[in-house]
MARKENU-764445 format. One line per 8 residues: number of its first residue (from 1); their letters; for each residue x, y, z of C-alpha. Coordinates in Angstrom, 2 decimals. Example, Ala and Ser with C-alpha at 12.3 -4.5 7.8 and 13.67 -1.06 7.14 Angstrom:
BEGIN
1) as) 12.30:-4.50:7.80; 13.67:-1.06:7.14
END
This chain:
BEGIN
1) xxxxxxxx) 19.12:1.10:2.52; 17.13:0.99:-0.82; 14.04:2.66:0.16; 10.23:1.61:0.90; 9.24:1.48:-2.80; 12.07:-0.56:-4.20; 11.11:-3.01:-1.22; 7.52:-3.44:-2.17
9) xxxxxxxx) 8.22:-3.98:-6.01; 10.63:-6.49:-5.04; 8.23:-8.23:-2.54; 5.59:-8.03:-5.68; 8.17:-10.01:-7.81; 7.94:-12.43:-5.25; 4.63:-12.44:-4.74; 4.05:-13.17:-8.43
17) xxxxxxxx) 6.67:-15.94:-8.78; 5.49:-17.46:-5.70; 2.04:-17.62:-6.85; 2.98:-18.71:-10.75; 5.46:-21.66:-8.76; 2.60:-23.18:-6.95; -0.32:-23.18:-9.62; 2.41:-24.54:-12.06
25) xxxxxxxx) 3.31:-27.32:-9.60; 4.15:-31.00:-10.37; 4.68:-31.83:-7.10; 4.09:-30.96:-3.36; 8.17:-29.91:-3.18; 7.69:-27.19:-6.02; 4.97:-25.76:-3.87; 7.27:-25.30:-0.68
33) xxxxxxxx) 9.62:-23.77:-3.20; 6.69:-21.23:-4.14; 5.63:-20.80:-0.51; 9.23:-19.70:0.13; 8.85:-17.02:-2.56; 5.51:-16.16:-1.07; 6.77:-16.10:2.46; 9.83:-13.57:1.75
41) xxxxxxxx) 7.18:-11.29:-0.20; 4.96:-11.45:2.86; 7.83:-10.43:4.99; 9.41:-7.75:2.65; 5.77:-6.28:2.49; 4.54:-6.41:5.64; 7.55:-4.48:7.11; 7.52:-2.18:4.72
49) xxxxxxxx) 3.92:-1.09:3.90; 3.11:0.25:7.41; 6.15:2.24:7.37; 5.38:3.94:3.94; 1.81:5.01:4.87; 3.25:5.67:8.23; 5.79:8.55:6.82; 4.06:9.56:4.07
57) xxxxxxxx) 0.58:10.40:6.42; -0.55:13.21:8.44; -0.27:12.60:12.32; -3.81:13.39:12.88; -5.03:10.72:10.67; -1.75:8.49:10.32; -3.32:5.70:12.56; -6.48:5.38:10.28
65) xxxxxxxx) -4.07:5.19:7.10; -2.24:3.23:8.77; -5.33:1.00:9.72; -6.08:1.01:5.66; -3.17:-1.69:6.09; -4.98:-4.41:8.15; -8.04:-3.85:6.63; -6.81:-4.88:3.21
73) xxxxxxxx) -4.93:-7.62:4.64; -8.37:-8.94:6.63; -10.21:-7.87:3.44; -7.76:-10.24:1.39; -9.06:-12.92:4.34; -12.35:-12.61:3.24; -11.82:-12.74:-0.50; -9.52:-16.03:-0.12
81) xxxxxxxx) -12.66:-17.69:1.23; -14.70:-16.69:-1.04; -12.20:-17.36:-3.92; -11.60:-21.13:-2.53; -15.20:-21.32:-2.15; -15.63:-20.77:-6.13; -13.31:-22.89:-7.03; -14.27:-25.89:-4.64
89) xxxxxxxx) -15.54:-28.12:-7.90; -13.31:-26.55:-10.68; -11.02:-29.22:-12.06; -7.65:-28.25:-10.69; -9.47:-26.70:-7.68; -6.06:-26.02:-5.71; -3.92:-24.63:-8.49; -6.41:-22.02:-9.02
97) xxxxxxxx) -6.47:-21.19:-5.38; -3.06:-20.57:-5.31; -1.91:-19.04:-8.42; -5.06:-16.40:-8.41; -2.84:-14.13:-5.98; -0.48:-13.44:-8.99; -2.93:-11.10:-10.83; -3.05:-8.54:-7.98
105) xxxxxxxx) 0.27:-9.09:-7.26; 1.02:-8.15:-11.20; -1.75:-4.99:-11.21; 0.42:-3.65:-7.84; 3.76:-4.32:-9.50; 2.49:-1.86:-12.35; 1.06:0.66:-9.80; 4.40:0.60:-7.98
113) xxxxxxxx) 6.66:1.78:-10.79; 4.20:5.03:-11.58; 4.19:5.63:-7.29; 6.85:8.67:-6.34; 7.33:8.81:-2.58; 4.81:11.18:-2.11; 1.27:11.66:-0.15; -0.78:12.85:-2.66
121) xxxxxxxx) 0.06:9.08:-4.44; -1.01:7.23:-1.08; -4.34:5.86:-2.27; -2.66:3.18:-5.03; -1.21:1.79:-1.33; -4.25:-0.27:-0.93; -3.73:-2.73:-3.61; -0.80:-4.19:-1.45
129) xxxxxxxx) -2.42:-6.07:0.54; -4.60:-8.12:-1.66; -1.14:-9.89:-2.73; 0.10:-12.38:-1.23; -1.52:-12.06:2.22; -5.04:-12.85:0.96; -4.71:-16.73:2.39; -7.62:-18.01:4.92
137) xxxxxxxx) -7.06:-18.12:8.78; -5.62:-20.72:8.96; -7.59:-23.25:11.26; -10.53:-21.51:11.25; -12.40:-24.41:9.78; -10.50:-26.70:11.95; -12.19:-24.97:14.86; -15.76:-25.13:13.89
145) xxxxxxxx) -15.19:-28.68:13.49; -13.47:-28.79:16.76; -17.09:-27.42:17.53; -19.38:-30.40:16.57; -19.71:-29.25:12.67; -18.83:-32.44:10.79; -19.28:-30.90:7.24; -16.49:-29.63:5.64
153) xxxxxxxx) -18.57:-27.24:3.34; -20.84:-25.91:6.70; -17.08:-25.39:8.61; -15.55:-23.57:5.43; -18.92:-21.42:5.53; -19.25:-20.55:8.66; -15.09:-19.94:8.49; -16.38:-17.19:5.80
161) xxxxxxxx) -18.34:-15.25:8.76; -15.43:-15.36:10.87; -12.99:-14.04:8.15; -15.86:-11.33:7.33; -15.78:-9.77:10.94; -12.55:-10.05:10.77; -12.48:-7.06:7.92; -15.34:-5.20:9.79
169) xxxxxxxx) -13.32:-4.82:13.11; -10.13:-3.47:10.65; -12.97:-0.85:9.62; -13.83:-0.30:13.17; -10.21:0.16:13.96; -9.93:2.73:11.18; -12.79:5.20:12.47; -11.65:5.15:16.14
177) xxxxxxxx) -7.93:4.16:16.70; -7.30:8.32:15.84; -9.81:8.76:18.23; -9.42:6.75:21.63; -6.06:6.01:20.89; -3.66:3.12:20.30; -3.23:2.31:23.71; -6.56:2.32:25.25
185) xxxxxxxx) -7.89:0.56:22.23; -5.22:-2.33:22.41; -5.91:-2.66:25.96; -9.57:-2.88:25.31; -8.36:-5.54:22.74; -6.78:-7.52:25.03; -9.66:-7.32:27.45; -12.11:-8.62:24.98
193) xxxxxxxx) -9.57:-11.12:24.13; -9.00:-12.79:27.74; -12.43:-13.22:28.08; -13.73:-14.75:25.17; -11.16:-17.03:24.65; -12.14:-17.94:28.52; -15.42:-18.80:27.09; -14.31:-20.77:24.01
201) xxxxxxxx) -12.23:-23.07:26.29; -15.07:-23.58:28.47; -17.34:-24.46:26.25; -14.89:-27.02:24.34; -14.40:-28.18:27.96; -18.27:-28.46:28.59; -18.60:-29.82:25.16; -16.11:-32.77:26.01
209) xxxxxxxx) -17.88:-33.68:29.05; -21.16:-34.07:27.05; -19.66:-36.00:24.36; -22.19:-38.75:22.94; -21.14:-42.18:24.20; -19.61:-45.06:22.22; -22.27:-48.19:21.83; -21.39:-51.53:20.75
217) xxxxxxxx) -24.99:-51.98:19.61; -23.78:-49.23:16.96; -20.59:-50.29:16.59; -20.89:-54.06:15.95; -22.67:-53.39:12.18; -19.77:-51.95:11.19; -17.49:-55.12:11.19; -14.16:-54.80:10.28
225) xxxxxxxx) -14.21:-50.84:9.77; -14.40:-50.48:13.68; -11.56:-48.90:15.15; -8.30:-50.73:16.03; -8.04:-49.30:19.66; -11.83:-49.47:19.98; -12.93:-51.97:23.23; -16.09:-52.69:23.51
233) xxxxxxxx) -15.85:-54.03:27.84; -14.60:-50.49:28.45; -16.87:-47.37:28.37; -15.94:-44.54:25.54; -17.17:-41.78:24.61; -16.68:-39.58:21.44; -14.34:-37.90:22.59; -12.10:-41.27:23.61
241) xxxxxxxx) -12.56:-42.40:20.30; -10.83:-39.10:18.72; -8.31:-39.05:21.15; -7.47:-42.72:21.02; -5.69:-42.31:17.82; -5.36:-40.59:14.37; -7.07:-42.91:12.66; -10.72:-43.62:14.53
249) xxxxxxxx) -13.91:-40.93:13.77; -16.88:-41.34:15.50; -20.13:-41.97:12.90; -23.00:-40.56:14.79; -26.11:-42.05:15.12; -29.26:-41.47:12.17; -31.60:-38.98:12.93; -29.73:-37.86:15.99
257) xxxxxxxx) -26.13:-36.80:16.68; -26.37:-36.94:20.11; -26.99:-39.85:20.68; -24.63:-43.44:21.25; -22.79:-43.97:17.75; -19.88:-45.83:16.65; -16.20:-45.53:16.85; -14.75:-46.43:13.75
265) xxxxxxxx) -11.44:-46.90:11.16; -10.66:-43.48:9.83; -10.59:-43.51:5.98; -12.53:-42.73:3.18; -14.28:-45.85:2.98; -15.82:-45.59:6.51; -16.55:-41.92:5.79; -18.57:-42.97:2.92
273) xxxxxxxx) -20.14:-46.06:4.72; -21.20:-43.74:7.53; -22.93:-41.67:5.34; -24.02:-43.37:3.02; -26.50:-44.77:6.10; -27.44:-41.41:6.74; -25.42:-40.32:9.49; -22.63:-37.69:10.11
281) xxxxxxxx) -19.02:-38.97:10.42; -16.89:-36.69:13.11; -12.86:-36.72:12.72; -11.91:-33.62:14.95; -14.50:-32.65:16.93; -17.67:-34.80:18.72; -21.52:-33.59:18.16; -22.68:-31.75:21.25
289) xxxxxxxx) -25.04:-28.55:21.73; -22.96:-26.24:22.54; -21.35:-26.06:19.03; -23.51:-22.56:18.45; -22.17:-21.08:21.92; -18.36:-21.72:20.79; -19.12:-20.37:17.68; -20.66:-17.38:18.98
297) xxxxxxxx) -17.22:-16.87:21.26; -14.68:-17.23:18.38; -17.13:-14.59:16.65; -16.76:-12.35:19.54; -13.27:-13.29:19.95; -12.08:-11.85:16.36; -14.24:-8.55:16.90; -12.62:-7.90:19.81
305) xxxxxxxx) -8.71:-9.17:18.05; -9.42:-7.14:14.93; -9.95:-3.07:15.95; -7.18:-3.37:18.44; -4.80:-6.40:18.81; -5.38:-7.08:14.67; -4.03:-3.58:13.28; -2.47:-1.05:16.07
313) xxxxxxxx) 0.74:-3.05:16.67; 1.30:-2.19:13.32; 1.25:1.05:13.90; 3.01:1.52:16.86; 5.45:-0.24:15.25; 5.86:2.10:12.88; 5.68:5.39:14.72; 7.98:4.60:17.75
321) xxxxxxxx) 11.54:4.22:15.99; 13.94:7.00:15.50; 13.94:7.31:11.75; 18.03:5.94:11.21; 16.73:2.86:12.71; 13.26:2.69:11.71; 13.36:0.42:8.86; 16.04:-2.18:10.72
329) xxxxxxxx) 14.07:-1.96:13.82; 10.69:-2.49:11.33; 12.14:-5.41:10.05; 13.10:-7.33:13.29; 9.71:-6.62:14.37; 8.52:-8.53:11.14; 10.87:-11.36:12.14; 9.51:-11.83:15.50
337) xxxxxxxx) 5.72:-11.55:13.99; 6.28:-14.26:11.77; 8.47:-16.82:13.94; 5.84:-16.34:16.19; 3.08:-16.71:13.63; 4.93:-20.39:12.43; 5.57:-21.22:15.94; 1.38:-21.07:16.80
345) xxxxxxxx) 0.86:-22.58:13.72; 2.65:-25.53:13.74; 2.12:-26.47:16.86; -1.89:-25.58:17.45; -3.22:-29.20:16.09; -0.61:-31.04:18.11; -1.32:-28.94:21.16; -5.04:-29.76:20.47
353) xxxxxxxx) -4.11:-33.39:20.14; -2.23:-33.40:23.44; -4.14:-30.79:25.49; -7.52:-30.98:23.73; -9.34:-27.83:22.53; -10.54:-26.38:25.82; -6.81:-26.67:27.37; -5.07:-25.13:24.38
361) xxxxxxxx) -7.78:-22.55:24.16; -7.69:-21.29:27.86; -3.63:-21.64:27.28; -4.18:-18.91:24.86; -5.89:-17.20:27.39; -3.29:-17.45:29.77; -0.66:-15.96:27.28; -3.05:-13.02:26.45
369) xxxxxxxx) -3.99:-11.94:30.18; -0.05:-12.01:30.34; 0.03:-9.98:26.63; -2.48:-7.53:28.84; -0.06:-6.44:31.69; 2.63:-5.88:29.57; 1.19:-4.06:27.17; -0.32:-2.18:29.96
377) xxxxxxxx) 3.11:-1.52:31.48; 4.83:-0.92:28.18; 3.41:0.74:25.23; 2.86:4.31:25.17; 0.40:6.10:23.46; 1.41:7.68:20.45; -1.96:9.39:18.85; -1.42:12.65:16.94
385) xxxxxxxx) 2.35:12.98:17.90; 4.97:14.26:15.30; 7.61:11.22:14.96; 9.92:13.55:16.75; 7.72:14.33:19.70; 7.22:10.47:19.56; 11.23:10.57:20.14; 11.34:12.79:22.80
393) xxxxxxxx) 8.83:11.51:24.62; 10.16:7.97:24.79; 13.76:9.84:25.77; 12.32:12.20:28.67; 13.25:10.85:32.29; 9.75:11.75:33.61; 8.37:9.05:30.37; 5.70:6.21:32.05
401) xxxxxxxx) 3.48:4.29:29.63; 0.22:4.98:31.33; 0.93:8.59:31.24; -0.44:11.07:28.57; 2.44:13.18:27.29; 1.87:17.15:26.47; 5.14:18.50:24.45; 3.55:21.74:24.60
409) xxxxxxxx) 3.59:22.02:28.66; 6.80:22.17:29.66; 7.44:22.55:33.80; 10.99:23.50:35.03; 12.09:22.40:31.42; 10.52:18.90:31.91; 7.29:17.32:30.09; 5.06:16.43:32.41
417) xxxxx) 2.15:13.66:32.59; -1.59:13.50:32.86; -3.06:9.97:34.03; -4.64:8.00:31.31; -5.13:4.36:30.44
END
């Protein structure tokens, strides 16, 4: 109703409010308020930016413009990590982490009131999606410490890699999805997906099995910083100790994790007691050797996410819809995105908690083999179509997913199909 470039100045109005609420902030409740103003920019702009590149750009190169897209938004990954990495011992650490997203969020809102709806203009696109969407993955450093990496600085590090390859496999996606195609690089995706996160749950399950064991002997020097649910006549393991309650960590023993430790009180004080004697103090995940290997899978696991899974729904999404409903059916797509997105992330520690790692991994696993078959059965390929071809192909009676349609080769007025992925 009021166009793609009214939608993305308004979403940088809230981008910039949202991020000027939250550094400003006396008090956790003013920061919901400016993650609410954050959130409906997020939503305005990711709806709308695929569609504007998608209209504005050429079909033969409309999926790597398109592509552009996630790679800012994985590039804005990267940079968050890095940014919260620089500010990690700043006074005021947090309010610089959040309100630094209002200065490209400002620079955009400038570049968006000089931007005509027109191709030549494109290229001032690609500051969109260092607003707003630049936050970190969100658990990623949860997971390496899910691994056996007690250090918070080591799991934010490593969490840098991740985001990095993250941004590469949006490049990737960029030089081939106009080349294999949307399709057959989703399903290759999805492939890649299924079986690493296969491997991550096994080796979380593997992991768990091989978790150091609890020992009195280590335990007793502790006192009264042991753990309240901690028994010392029944046999524990790391692992028990996390699971028996929110409060217990496991201090490993000096000079080598993987060995008997104790179970003991989570708090600061015990943290500090722990390693203050020289030992590591685990709260999410247990010391094991196999901490590399999972590591190693969630690598693989976002290389195979990001060219495929990461960017082309995005463009699909934005090349399939008849033009009078392209920007309503855009938006419910956004909808769905992001209820999803809340739903996985507000319930992935508690499913961890309940579950454990491997189970809510390979449960993820389970949902993606099924995210496989239907995208198998389901969503066409769309490279180098006009959006009207796209149209008629999705209205002709002879129409099957895992057919390649030719517009040009008509038979007794009917398209017909050539087998492809």
């Amino acid at each position: 109703r009021f166009g793609r470039r009214p939608s993305l100045i308004i979403a940088d109005v809230l981008f910039l409010a949202g991020a000027a609420i939250m550094a400003f902030a006396p008090s956790p409740a003013v920061i919901i308020v400016g993650r609410v103003f954050v959130g409906l920019g997020v939503g305005m702009a990711s709806m709308t930016a695929p569609l504007y590149i998608s209209e504005v750009s050429p079909a033969r190169i409309r999926g790597a413009l398109v592509s552009t897209n996630g790679l800012l938004i994985t590039g804005g990954q990267f940079m968050a990590y890095l940014i919260n990495l620089a500010f990690t011992k700043v006074p005021g650490t947090w309010r610089w982490m959040l309100g630094i997203a209002g200065f490209p969020a400002l620079l955009q809102f400038i570049l968006m009131l000089t931007l005509p709806e027109s191709p030549r203009w494109l290229y001032r696109q690609v500051a969109q999606q260092f607003v707003g969407i630049n936050t970190v993955m969100y658990y990623s450093p949860t997971i390496v410490q899910l691994a056996g990496f007690a250090s918070n600085d080591t799991a934010m590090a490593l969490s840098l890699i991740t985001s990095g390859l993250n941004a590469v496999g949006s490049i990737v996606s960029m030089f081939f999805v106009d080349r294999v195609g949307r399709r057959r690089l989703m399903l290759l995706s999805l492939v890649g997906i299924v079986v690493w996160l296969a491997v991550l749950g096994s080796t979380f399950l593997r992991a768990a099995h091989n978790a150091p064991p609890v020992s009195d002997v280590e335990t007793r020097p502790f006192a009264n910083q042991t753990c309240p649910e901690y028994n010392p006549n029944v046999h524990w393991s790391c692992m028990d100790c996390l699971r028996a309650a929110s409060t217990c960590g496991f201090c490993a023993h000096e000079g080598n994790a993987l060995r008997p430790g104790a179970c003991l009180a989570l708090n600061n004080e015990t943290r500090g007691v722990c390693h203050a004697d020289h030992r590591e103090f685990y709260s999410e995940g247990c010391p094991n050797k196999y901490g590399w290997l999972a590591l190693l899978a969630l690598a693989a696991y976002i290389v195979s996410y990001s060219p495929g899974m990461g960017t082309v729904p995005w463009i699909v999404n934005s090349e399939i819809y008849p033009l009078r409903f392209r920007g309503i059916c855009g938006g419910i797509a956004a909808v769905a995105n992001w209820v999803s997105n809340l739903i996985v992330t507000q319930t992935f520690l508690t499913l961890t908690k309940a579950l454990g790692s491997a189970a809510t991994f390979l449960l993820f696993c389970g949902v993606s083999f099924m995210a496989l078959i239907v995208v198998f059965l389901t969503v066409p390929e769309t490279k180098g179509l006009q959006f009207k071809e796209v149209e008629k192909m999705l209205g002709s009676k002879n129409y099957r997913p895992w057919k390649r349609y030719h517009p040009e080769a008509p038979t007794k007025g009917r398209e017909i199909g050539v087998a492809m992925l």
